[in-house]
C-alpha positions as CSV (number, residue, x, y, z in Angstrom):
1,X,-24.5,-36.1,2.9
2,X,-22.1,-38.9,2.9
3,X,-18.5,-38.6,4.7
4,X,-16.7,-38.7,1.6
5,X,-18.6,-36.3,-0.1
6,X,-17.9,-33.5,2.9
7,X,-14.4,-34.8,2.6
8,X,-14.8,-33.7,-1.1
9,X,-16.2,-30.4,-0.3
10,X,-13.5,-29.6,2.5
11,X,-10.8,-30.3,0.4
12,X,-12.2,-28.4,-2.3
13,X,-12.2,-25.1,0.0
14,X,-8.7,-26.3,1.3
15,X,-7.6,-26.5,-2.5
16,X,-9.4,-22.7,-2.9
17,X,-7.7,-21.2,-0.2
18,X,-4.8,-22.7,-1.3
19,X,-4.6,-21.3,-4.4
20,X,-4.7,-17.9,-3.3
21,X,-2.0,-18.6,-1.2
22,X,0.0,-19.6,-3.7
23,X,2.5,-17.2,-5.9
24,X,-0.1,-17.2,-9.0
25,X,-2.5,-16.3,-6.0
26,X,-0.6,-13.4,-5.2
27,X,0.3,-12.2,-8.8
28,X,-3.0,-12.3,-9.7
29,X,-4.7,-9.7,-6.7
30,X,-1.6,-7.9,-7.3
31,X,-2.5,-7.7,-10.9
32,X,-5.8,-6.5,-10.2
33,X,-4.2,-4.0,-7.8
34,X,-1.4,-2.8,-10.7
35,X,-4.3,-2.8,-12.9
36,X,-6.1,-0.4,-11.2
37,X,-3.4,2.2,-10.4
38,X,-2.4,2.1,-14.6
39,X,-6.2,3.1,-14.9
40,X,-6.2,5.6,-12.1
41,X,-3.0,7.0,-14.0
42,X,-4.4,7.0,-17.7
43,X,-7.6,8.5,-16.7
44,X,-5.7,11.8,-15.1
45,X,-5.9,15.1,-16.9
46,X,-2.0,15.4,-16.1
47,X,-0.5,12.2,-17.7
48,X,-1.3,12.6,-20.8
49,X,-0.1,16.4,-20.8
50,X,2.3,16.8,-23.2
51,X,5.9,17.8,-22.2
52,X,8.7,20.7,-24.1
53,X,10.4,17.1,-25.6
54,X,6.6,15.5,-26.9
55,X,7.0,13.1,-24.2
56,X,3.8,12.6,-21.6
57,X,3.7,13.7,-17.8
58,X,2.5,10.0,-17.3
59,X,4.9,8.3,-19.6
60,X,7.1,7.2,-17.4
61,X,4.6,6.1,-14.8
62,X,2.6,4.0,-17.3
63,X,6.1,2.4,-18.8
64,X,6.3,1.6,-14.5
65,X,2.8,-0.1,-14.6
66,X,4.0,-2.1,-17.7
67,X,7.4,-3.4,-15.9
68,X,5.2,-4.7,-13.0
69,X,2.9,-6.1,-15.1
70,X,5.3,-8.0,-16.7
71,X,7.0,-9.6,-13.9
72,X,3.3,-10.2,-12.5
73,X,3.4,-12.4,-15.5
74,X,6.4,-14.2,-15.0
75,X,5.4,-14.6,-11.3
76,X,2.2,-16.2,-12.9
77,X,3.6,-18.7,-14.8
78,X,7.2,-19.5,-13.7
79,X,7.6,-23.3,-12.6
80,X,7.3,-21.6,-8.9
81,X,3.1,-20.4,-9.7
82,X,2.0,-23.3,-7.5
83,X,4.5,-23.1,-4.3
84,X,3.0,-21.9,-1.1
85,X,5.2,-19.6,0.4
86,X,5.7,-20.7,4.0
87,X,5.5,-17.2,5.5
88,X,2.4,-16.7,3.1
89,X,0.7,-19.8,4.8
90,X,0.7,-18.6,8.1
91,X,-1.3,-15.3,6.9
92,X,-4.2,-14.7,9.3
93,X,-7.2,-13.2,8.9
94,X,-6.1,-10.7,11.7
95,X,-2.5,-10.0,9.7
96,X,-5.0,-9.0,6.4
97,X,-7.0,-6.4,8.5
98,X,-4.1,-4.7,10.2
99,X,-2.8,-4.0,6.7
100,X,-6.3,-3.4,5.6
101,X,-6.4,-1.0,8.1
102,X,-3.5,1.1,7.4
103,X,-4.6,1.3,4.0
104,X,-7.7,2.9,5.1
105,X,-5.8,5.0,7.8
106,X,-3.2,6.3,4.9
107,X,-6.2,7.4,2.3
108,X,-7.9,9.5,5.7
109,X,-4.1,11.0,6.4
110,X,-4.0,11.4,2.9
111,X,-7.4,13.6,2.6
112,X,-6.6,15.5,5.6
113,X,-3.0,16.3,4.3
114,X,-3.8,19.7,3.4
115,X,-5.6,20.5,6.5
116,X,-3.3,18.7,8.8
117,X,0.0,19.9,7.4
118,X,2.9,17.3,6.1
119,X,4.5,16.8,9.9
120,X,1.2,16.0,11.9
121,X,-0.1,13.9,9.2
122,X,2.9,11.8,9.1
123,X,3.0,11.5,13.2
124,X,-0.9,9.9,12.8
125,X,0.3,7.4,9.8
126,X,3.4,6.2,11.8
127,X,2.2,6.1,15.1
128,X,-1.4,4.6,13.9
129,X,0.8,1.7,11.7
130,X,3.3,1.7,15.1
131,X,0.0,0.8,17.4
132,X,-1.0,-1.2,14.9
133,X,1.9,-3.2,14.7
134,X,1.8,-3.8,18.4
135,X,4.3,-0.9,19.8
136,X,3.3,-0.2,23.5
137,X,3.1,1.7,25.3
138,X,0.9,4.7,23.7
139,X,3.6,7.3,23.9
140,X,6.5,5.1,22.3
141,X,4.2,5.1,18.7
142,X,3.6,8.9,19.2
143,X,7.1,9.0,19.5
144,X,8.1,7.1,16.8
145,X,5.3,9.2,14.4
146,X,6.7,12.3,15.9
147,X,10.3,11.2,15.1
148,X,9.8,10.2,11.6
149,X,7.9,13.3,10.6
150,X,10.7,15.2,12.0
151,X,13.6,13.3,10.8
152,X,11.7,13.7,7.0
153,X,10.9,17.1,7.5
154,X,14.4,17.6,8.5
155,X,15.6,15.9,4.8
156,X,13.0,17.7,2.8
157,X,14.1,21.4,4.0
158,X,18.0,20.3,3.5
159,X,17.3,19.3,-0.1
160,X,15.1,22.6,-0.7
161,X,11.3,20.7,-0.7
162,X,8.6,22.6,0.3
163,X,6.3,20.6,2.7
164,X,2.7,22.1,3.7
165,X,2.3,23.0,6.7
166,X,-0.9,23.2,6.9
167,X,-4.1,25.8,8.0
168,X,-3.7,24.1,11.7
169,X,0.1,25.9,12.1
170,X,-1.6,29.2,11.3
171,X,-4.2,28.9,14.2
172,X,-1.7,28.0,16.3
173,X,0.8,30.7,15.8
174,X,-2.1,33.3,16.6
């Protein structure tokens, strides 16, 4: 293959990459992601339950998937579509699997809510994000988690919100 030709083909990835770098980049994987939650939403037994005033549950949440799919648009198409972001050209692959990651790490939290309890399940989200962040040492993430889940549990009994504690309190407590 000629040198020009790789040339071509390099600047072709470059000009791929680029693109997905770019705000319409962005707005459209965002799109995709909005996309999905409106679909999660409509296909729920309790959105389209029917409220005292003939409004639906999931009225309101739908009419919040529209909003963001209309300034997905706009983010799509402005003049700005093709700018690179400076902070969004640095992204590394590492930066994409750390929030990958806690992604995955809130949906476990998130199944093991129940069984875990609101407190502990918030102490493993923060201090897994807080370790994943680069907080060191060990005990200053557990901290931080600890903290948090207190500081909210603190705010949810002072406004009157029930918070599960979870089957794990009631093993403990004999």
């Amino acid at each position: 293959m000629s040198a020009s030709r790789k040339g071509g083909a390099m600047s072709r990835r470059r000009g791929m990459s680029s693109v997905w770098r770019s705000n319409r980049g962005i707005a459209m994987m965002l799109l995709v992601l909005v996309l999905a939650i409106g679909l999660s939403i409509w296909q729920s037994d309790w959105a389209h339950r029917v409220l005292r005033d003939g409004f639906r549950l999931g009225g309101f949440p739908m009419i919040g998937v529209g909003l963001m799919v209309l300034c997905i648009g706009v983010l799509m198409f402005d003049r700005r579509a093709r700018l690179i972001e400076p902070e969004v050209a640095s992204v590394t692959l590492l930066s994409v699997v750390v929030v990958l990651g806690g992604l995955v790490l809130l949906l476990v939290i998130f199944q093991l809510y129940w069984l875990l309890g609101f407190a502990p399940s918030v102490t493993l989200f923060v201090a897994g994000m807080a370790l994943a962040l680069g907080f060191r040492p060990v005990w200053i993430a557990l901290a931080t988690g600890a903290g948090t889940a207190l500081a909210l549990s603190l705010i949810a009994y002072l406004l009157g919100v029930p918070l599960p504690h979870g089957p794990l309190l009631a093993l403990v407590n004999g």
